[in-house]
Every structure is written in structure tokens, then in C-alpha cells.
VEXROFI-567808 format. One record per residue (C-alpha): residue in one letter; x, y, z. Coordinates in pm, whole numbers, padded with zeros to 5 digits, always signed. Layout:
BEGIN
AXYZ;...
//
This chain:
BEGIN
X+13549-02259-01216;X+13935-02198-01302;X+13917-01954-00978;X+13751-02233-00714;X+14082-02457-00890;X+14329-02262-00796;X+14145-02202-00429;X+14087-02555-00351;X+14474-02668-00168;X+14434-02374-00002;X+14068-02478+00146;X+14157-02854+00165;X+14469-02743+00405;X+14243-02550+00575;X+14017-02851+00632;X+14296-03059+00743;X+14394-02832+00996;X+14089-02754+01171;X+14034-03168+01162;X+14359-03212+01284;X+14362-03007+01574;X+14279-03181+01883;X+14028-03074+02093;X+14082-02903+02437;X+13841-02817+02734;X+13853-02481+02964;X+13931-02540+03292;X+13998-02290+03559;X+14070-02173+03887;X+13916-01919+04112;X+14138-01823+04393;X+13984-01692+04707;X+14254-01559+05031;X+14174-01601+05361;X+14341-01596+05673;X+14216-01907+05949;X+13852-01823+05800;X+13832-01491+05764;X+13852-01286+05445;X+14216-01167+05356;X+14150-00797+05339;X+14534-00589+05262;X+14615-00282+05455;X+14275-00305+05731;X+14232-00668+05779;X+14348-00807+06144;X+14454-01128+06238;X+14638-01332+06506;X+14869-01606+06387;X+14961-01937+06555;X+15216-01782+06825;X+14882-01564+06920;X+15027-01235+06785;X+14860-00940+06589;X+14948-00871+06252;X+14802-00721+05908;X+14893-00807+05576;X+15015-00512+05298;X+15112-00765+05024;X+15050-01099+04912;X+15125-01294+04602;X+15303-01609+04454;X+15360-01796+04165;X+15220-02058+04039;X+15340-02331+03719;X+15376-02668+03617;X+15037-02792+03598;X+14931-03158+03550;X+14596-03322+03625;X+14609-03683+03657;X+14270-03884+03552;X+14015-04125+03670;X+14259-04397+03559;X+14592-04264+03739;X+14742-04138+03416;X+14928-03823+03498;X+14849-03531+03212;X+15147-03274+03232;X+14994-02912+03057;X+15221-02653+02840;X+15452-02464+03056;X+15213-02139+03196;X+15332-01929+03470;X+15103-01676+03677;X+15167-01445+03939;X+14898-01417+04149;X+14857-01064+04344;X+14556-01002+04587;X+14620-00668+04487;X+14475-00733+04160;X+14140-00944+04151;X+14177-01019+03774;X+14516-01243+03876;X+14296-01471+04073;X+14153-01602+03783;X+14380-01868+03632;X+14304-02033+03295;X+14494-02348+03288;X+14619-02383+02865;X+14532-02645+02598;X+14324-02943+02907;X+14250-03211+02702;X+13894-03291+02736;X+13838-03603+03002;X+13757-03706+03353;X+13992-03600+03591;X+14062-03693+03963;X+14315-03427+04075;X+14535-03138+04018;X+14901-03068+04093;X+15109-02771+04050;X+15432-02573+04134;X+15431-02286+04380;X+15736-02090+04242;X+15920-02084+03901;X+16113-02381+03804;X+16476-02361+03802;X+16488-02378+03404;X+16300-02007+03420;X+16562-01936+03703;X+16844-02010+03499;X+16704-01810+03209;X+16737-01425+03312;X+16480-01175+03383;X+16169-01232+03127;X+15830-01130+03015;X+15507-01153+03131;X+15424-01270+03455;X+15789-01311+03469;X+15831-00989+03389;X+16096-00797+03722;X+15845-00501+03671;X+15644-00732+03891;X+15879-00693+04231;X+15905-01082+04220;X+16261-01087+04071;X+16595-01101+04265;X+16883-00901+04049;X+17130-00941+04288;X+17032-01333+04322;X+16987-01409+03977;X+16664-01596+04109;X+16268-01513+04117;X+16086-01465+04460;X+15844-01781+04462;X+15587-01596+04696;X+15592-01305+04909;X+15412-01181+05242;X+15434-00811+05374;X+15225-00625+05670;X+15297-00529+05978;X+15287-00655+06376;X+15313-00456+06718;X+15563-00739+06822;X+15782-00693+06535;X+16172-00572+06565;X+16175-00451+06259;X+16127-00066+06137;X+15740+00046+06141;X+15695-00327+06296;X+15714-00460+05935;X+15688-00822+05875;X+15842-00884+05551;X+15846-01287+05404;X+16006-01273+05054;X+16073-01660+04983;X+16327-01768+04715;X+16574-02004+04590;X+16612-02276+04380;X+16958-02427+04431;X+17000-02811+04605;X+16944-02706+04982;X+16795-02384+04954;X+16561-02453+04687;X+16180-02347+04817;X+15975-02502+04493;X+15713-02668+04622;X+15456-02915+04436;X+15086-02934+04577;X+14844-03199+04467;X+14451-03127+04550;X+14190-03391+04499;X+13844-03315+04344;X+13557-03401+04594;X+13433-03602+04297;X+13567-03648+03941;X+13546-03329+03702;X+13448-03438+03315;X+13596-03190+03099;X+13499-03102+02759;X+13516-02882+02472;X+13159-02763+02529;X+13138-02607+02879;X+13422-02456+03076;X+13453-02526+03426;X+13560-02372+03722;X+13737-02476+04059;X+13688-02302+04351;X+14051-02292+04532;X+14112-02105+04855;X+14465-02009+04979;X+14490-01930+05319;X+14799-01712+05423;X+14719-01801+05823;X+14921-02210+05666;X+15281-01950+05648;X+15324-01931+06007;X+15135-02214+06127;X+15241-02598+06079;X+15475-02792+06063;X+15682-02421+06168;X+15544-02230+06373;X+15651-01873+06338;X+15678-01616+06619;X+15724-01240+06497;X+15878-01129+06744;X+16164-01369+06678;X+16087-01398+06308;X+15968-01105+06151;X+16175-01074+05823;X+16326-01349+05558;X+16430-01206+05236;X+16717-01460+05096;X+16777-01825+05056;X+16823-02060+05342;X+16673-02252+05649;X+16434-02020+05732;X+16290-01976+05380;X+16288-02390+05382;X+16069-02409+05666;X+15823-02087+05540;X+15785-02289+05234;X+15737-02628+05405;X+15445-02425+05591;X+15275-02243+05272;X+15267-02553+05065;X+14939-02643+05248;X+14788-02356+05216;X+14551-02400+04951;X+14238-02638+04935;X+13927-02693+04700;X+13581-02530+04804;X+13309-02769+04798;X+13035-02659+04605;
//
């Protein structure tokens, strides 16, 4: 009896923690690539962009933070900072698990493609922000919000590379971009069942509108400026929900 004394603020804490803890649901995204319909496959995949030239892609991947959902009722629900790099090199990236939803009915998500200029300003990290990753500037003090690599017979470049490494955070030159997606109908979250979004991302949106890109007078942008502006402006409607 003296033993279960001594035990019991230890268990009662315990209680009160567990009791206190709120509640959060799983949500997540599945990311599928494409390019205008067709599966994005690196290295042997061909496509044509909007300026009707032939390219392949090498390398793809971007960042992705700053997630909010905002609910049935228009209230806007900002999540903990996360930050994934997602690689079509490696499947297991394409998986996103969004941290600590709270459970509810939700209308839409919004997010950041890039890393915020607070993460800019902060030096090389860990993680997904980890330079090991190629996605890290030294010599611009700056992370590389997405890049695009492949090859295109109309290129000028070396080995007719193509090579779209878009950065910068700074007033003019900054490429963040936020992009809001709608559900096709409200998603109830809760602590019970996790749920998954279908998302595609489709690399054909870089070159195509409002900018279209020609190859063979664009084939390479790998620092801050106008041209990584309008890339940007092009990629940040490149993703959309799959219906089920």
C-alpha cells in the first residue's frame, strides 16, 4: 500500500497528460508526376513541351512547407512548420504526412513550394534541409525551391542539357510560391482513420502558361532573377487533386 502511495503523482500526471493532449487526425498526400498526361518516367520518358520541342527529364524535385487547411467554415488552420523535399528519384518522398491535423471537416489545402525565407536566413540545416540533398546554394546563401534537369535536341547547352534550378527569396527575385487546392467535396478528419489525398504534379505546367518556354532560347536558369520569376509563376499550377 505504502508502494502504490508513493506511485500515485507519478500515475495521476500521467493521466493528466494523456487527457490533456489534444487529439490529431492523419492526413496525407500521395504525389503522382506526370508530364501533359503521361507518366513522368526520368532518364527514358519523352515528351514535347508547349513550344513543340523534344525533351526528357533526368531530375525532378521541390520543396514543399507551410501547410494550412482552412475548414468548412472559412477558418484558416496553419500546421507546425514541416518541410519535405520531394525527389521522383525516390518513391518513398512522395508520400507526405502532414504533422499534428486537428481532427475536423476541411474544405481546402494550401502550401509553400520552396523554403521560407526564415529557413533561408538560417544556414545550411538538417533533414530535408539537409545540402547533402543538392537543393542548397553555398555560394547564394539560399535553398533551390525546385529543380528540373534532362535533356533536348534543340538545346545550346553541352550534351543538349536543360537545366531549371529555381531559387531566391529576396523582394524581386523571391520564387516562393503559395498554392491553394480545393477538395472535390469536404474531407472529415479524425483520430480514427487516416486519410489520403491523391495530388498530381505535372512538370509539362514549367514551360507552359502564363510563360511559355522555348529551349532553344531557354535551356538553362540556375540563379535568381526574371527568368526564375516567370518559371515559378508557371510551376505554381502544376499540381491538382485526383478525383477518386
Amino acid at each position: 500500500m505504502r508502494k502504490f502511495l508513493v506511485y500515485l503523482p507519478v500515475v495521476c500526471l500521467c493521466l493528466f497528460l494523456v487527457a490533456g493532449t489534444p487529439p490529431v487526425a492523419t492526413l496525407q498526400l500521395q504525389l503522382t508526376h506526370v508530364v501533359n498526361g503521361q507518366p513522368l518516367v526520368l532518364q527514358s520518358g519523352s515528351y514535347t513541351n508547349a513550344a513543340s520541342e523534344a525533351f526528357n527529364i533526368t531530375l525532378f524535385k521541390y520543396y514543399l512547407s507551410n501547410f494550412s487547411l482552412t475548414t468548412v467554415g472559412g477558418e484558416t488552420i496553419t500546421l507546425p512548420p514541416a518541410y519535405f523535399l520531394v525527389d521522383e528519384g525516390k518513391p518513398d518522398s512522395k508520400l507526405v504526412k502532414l504533422p499534428a491535423v486537428p481532427p475536423g471537416a476541411y474544405r481546402s489545402i494550401s502550401f509553400l513550394i520552396g523554403v521560407d525565407s526564415v529557413r533561408n536566413m538560417s544556414g545550411a540545416q538538417t533533414g530535408a534541409l539537409d545540402p547533402v540533398n543538392g537543393m542548397f546554394w553555398t555560394w547564394n546563401s539560399g535553398y533551390i525551391m525546385a529543380k528540373l534537369e534532362g535533356t533536348s535536341p534543340v538545346s545550346k547547352q553541352p550534351a543538349n542539357l536543360i537545366e531549371f534550378h529555381i531559387g531566391g527569396f529576396k523582394g524581386a527575385r523571391n520564387s516562393l510560391r503559395r498554392v491553394q487546392l480545393t477538395f472535390p467535396q469536404p474531407v472529415r478528419l479524425t483520430p480514427q482513420q487516416a486519410q489520403t489525398m491523391q495530388v498530381v504534379a505535372d512538370a509539362y505546367a514549367w514551360f507552359q502558361q502564363p510563360n511559355v518556354i522555348s529551349f532553344q532560347q531557354v535551356s538553362s536558369c540556375s540563379t535568381p532573377g526574371a527568368q526564375a520569376m516567370q518559371i515559378a509563376d508557371n510551376y505554381q499550377h502544376m499540381f491538382s487533386i485526383k478525383a477518386h
